[in-house]
BAMI-495182 format. One record per residue (C-alpha): residue in one letter; x, y, z. Coordinates in steps of 0.02 Angstrom, whole numbers, plus 50000, padded with zeros to 5 digits. Each point is the difference from the previous one (the first is absolute). Layout:
+---------+-------+-------+-------+
| residuo |    c1 |    c2 |    c3 |
+---------+-------+-------+-------+
|       A |     X |     Y |     Z |
...
+---------+-------+-------+-------+
END
This chain:
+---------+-------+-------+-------+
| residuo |    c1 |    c2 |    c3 |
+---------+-------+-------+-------+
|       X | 50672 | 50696 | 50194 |
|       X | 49865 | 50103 | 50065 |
|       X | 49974 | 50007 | 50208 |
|       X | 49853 | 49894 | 49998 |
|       X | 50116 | 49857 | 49911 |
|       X | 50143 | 50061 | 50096 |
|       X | 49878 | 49981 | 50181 |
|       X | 49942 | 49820 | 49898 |
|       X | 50186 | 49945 | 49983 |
|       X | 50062 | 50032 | 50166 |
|       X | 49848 | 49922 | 50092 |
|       X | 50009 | 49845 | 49912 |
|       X | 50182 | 50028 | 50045 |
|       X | 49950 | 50010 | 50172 |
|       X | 49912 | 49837 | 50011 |
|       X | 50111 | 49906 | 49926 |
|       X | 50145 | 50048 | 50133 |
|       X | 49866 | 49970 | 50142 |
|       X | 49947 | 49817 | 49925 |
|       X | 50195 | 49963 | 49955 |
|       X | 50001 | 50051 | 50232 |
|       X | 49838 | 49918 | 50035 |
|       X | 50062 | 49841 | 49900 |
|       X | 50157 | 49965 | 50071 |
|       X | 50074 | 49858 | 50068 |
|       X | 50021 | 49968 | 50181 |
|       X | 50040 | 49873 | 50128 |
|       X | 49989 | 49980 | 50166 |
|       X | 50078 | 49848 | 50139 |
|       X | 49934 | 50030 | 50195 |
|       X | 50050 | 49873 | 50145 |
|       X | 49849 | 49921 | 50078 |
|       X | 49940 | 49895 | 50158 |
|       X | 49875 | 49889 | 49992 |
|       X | 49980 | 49810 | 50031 |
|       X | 49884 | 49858 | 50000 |
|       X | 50035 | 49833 | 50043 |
|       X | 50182 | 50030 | 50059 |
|       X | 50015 | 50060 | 49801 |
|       X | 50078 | 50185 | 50014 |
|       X | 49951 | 50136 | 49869 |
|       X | 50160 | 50103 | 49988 |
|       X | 50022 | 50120 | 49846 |
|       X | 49894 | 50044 | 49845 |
|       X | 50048 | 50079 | 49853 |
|       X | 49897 | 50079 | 49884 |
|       X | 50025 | 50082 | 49818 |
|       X | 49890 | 50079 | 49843 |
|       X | 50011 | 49876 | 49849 |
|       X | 50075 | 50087 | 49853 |
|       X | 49875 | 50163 | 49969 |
|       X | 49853 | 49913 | 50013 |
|       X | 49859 | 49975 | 50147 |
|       X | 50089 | 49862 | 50092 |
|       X | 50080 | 49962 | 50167 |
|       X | 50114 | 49863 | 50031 |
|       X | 50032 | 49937 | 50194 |
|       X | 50137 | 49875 | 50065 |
|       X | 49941 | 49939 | 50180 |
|       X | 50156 | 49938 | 50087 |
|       X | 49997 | 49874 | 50145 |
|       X | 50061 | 49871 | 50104 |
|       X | 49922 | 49834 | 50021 |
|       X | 50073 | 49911 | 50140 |
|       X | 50074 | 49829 | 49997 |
|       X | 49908 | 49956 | 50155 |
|       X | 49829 | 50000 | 49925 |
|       X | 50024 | 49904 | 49839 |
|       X | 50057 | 49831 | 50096 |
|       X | 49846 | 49924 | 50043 |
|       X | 49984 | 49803 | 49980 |
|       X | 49829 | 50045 | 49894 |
|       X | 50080 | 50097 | 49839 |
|       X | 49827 | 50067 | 49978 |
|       X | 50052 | 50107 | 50164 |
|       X | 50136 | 50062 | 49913 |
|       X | 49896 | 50101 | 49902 |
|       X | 49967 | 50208 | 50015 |
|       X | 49875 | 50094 | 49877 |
|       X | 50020 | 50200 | 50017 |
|       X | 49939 | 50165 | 49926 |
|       X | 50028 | 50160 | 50042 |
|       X | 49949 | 50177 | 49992 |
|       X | 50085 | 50162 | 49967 |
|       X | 49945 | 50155 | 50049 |
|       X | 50085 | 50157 | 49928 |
|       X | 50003 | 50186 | 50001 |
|       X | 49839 | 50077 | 49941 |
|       X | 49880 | 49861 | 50051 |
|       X | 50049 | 49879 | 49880 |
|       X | 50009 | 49825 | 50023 |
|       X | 50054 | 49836 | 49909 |
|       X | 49961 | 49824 | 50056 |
|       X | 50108 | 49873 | 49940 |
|       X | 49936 | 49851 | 49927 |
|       X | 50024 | 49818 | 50136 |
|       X | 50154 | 49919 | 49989 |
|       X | 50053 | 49850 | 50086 |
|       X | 50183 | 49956 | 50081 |
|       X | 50062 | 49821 | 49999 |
|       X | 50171 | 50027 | 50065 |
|       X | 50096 | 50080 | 50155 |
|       X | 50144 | 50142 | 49971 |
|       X | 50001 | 50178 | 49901 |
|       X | 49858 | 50028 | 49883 |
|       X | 49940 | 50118 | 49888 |
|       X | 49817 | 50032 | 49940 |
|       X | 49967 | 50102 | 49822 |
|       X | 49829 | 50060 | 49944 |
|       X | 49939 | 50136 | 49903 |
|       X | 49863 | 50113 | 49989 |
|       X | 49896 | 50101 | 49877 |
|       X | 49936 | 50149 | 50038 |
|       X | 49925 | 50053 | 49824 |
|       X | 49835 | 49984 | 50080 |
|       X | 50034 | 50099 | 50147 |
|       X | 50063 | 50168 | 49898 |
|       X | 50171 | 49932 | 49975 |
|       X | 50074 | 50065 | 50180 |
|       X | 50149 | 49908 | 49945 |
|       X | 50053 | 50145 | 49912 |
|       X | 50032 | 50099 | 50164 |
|       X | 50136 | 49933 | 50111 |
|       X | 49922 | 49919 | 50156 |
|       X | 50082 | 49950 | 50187 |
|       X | 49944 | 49854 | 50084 |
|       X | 49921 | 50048 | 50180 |
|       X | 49951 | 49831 | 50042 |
|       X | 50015 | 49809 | 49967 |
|       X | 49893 | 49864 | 50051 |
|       X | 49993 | 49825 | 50006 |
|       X | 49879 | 49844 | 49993 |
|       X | 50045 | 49822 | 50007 |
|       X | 49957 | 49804 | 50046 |
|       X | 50087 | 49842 | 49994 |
|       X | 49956 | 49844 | 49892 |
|       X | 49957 | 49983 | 49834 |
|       X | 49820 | 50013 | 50039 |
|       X | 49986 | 50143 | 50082 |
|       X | 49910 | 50179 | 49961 |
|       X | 50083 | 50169 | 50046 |
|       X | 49897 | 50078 | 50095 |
|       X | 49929 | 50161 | 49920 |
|       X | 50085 | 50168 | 50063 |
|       X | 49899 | 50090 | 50135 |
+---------+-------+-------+-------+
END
């Protein structure tokens, strides 16, 4: 093997131990505290999918029995969505999702981030969660400001 192949070798070496780093799996869970409509935000986990460019999230929360007993069920209604910011400037917005029922819930969404360089493949903290809502089946969540 001459140096040149030798130099060849252990740079492709090289790169393949810093993509094996850069590509590794990672998770993340912070405690959060946000609310909207006596609904309260309270931990988010979040996690690279298998070695590829996506982010799962699980939004957990408590929806109070005290809201969800109105004589009109179409009161008893909440649509959601959220947004994630994270370390580096990223951000992920979940898609809406609606709540029909008081008690512990859990919210699951994923997000792609081919398109955005694949971040995914770095791990990332969450700095800061928020949260949009309204109540009835009719409503629209208001955009994020």
């Amino acid at each position: 093997m001459t140096i040149r192949s030798r130099a060849l070798a252990l740079a492709a070496l090289a790169a393949t131990t810093t993509l094996g780093v850069a590509a590794q799996a990672w998770q993340n869970e912070a405690v959060i505290i946000t609310s909207i409509h006596d609904h309260k935000f309270d931990r988010i986990e979040t996690k690279r999918v298998g070695d590829g460019c996506e982010v799962e999230y699980v939004l957990h929360f408590g929806a109070p029995a005290a809201r969800y007993t109105d004589p009109a069920p179409v009161r008893n209604y909440y649509r959601f969505k959220a947004r994630v910011s994270l370390s580096e400037g990223h951000r992920s917005f979940s898609p809406q999702f609606a709540n029909r029922v008081p008690g512990r819930r859990v919210y699951r969404w994923k997000h792609d981030t081919t398109a955005e360089g694949c971040w995914a493949q770095k791990p990332h903290k969450v700095f800061y969660v928020d949260v949009e809502g309204c109540r009835n089946r009719n409503c629209k969540v208001e955009p994020f400001k």
